[in-house]
C-alpha positions in Angstrom: 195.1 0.7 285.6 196.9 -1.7 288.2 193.5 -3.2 290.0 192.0 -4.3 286.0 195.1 -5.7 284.2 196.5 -9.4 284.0 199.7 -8.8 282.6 201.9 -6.2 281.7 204.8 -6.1 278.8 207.8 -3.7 279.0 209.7 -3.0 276.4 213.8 -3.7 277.1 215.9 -0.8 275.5 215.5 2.3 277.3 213.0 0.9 280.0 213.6 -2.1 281.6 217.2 -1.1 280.7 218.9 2.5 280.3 221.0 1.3 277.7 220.0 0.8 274.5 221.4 -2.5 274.0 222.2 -2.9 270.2 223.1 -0.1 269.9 226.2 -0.6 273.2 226.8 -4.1 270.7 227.4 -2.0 268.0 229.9 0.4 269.9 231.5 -2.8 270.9 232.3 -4.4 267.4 233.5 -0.6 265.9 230.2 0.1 264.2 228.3 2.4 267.4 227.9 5.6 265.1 226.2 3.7 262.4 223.9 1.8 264.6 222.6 4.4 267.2 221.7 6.4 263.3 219.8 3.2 262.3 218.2 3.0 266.3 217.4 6.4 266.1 215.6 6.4 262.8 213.7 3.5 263.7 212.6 4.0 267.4 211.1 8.0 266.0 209.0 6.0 262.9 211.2 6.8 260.3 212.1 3.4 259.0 210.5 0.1 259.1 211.8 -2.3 262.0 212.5 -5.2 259.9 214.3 -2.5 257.8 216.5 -1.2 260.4 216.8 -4.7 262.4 218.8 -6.2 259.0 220.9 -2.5 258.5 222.4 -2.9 262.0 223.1 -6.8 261.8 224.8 -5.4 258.7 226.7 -2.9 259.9 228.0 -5.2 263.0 228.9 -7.5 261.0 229.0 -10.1 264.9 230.2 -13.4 264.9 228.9 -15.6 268.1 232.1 -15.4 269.2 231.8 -11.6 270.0 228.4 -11.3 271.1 229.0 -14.6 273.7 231.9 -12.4 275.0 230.3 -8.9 275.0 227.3 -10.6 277.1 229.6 -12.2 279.7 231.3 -9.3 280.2 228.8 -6.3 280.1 225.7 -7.3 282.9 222.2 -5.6 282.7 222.1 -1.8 283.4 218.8 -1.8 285.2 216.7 1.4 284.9 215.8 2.5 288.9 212.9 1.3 290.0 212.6 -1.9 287.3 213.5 -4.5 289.8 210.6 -3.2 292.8 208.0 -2.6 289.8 208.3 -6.4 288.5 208.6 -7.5 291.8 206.1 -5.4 293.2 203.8 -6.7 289.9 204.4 -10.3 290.2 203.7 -10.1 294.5 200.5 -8.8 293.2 199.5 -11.5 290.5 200.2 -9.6 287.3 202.0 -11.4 285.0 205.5 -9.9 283.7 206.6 -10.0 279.6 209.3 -8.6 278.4 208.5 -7.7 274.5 211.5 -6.7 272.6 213.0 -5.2 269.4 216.1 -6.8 270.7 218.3 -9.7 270.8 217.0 -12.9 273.0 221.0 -14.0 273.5 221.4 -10.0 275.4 217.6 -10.1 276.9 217.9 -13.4 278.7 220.2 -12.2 281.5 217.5 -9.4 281.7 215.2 -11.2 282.7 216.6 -14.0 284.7 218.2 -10.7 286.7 214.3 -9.8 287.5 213.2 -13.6 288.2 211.0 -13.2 284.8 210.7 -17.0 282.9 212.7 -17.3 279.4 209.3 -18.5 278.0 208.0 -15.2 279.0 210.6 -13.3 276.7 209.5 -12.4 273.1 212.7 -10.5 271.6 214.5 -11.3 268.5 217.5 -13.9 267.5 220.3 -13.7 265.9 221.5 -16.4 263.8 224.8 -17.7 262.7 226.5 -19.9 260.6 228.2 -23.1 261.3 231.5 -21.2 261.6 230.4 -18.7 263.8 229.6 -15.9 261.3 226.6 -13.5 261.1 223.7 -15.5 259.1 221.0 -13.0 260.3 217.8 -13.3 262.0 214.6 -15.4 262.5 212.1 -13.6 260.5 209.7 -15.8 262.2 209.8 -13.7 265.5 206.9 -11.3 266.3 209.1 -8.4 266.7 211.2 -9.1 263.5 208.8 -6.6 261.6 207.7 -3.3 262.3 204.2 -4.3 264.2 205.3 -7.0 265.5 205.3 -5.7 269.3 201.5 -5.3 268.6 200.9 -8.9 267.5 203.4 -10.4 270.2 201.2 -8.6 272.8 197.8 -9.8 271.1 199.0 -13.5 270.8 200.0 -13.2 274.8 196.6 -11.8 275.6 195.0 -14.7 273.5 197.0 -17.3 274.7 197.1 -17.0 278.3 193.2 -15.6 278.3 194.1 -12.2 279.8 191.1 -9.6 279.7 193.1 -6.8 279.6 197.1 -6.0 279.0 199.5 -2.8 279.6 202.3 -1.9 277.7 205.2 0.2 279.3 208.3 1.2 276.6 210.0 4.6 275.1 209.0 4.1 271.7 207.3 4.2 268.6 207.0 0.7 268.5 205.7 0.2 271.8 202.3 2.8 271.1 201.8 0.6 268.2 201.0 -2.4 270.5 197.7 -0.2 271.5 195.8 -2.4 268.9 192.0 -4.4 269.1 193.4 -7.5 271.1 196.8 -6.2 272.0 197.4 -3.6 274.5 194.5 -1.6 276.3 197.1 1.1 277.9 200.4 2.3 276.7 202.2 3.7 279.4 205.6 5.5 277.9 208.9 5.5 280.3 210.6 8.9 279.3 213.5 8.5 282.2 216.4 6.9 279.7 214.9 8.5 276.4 212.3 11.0 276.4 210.7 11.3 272.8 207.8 13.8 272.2 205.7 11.4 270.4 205.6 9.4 273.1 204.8 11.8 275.5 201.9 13.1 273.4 200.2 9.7 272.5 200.8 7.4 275.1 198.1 6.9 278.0 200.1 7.9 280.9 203.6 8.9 280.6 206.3 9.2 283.4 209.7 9.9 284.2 210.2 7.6 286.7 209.6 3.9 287.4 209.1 4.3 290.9 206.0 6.5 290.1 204.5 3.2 288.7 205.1 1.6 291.4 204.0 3.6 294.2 200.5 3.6 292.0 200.5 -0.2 291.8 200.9 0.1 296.4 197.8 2.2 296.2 195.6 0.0 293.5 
């Protein structure tokens, strides 16, 4: 798997990071219950991602103001093994993408943490008003709508002429990138969250990041 691909996405929530990060926002502004539902429901294919991104953004209700402090304050909670795999990729010439249901404002320490370019984040933004207050979204992200991991991946592979693409992540969402022109191998990350469709569909599925990398020593 390591010696053919070009490039490999991971998914943020529950891979790259053990957290789940909207759903940490959302214990933060006084609406964690609700959210962590809404993730729940979403992440196990019960509720369109477009769906459940607007339901949370609802139920948070977060001015810039908050989400500019709860960043500063709360740093990345790396999964182990993240940082040696992307390093460990990127010594060996494969290209790192972090492809995310997420917020861009939380993702962007992420991956500046993991020396991963800005340009090669594709995540999700929240918008405000002039005043500070929650306008929503950009509905013009990939990962705005549910199969939108899928496309993100396919318009990477197109753009940047890779031949062939893996996608690591703990969800739903991330076996749907496994599309003609988007991913060629799914690999699911059970170590934060370990969900049994995941386990079933996904190419190769492990516990631990480390096992990924040790492969990657011996491609």
């Amino acid at each position: 798997m390591w010696r053919t691909c070009d490039a490999v996405a991971f998914d943020v929530d529950s891979t790259v990071c053990e957290d789940e990060g909207i759903d940490e926002l959302g214990a933060y502004v006084g609406a964690g219950e609700r959210v962590e539902a809404i993730t729940k429901k979403a992440m196990e294919g019960g509720m369109p991602f477009g769906e459940a991104l607007q339901a949370r953004l609802e139920a948070m209700a977060i001015t810039r103001e908050q989400l500019e402090t709860y960043v500063a304050k709360n740093p990345p909670k790396y999964s182990p093994g993240i940082k040696e795999l992307t390093a460990a990729l990127r010594a060996s010439g494969k290209e790192v993408y972090l492809v995310s249901g997420g917020f861009r404002q939380m993702i962007a320490p992420v991956a500046k943490g993991l020396g991963i370019p800005v340009e090669n984040i594709y995540a999700n933004t929240i918008t405000f008003n002039e005043d500070g207050s929650l306008k929503g979204y950009d509905a013009g992200e990939f990962t705005s709508r549910s199969g939108g991991k899928a496309e993100a991946v396919k318009h990477i592979k197109s753009s940047r002429g890779y031949n062939t693409m893996v996608m690591v992540g703990d969800g739903a969402t991330d076996l749907e990138a496994k599309i003609p022109g988007g991913a060629d191998i799914v690999v699911g990350y059970g170590g934060a969250q370990r969900r049994a469709k995941v386990e079933a569909e996904a190419d190769w599925f492990v516990l631990d990041l480390f096992v990924l990398a040790e492969a990657l020593k011996g491609a």
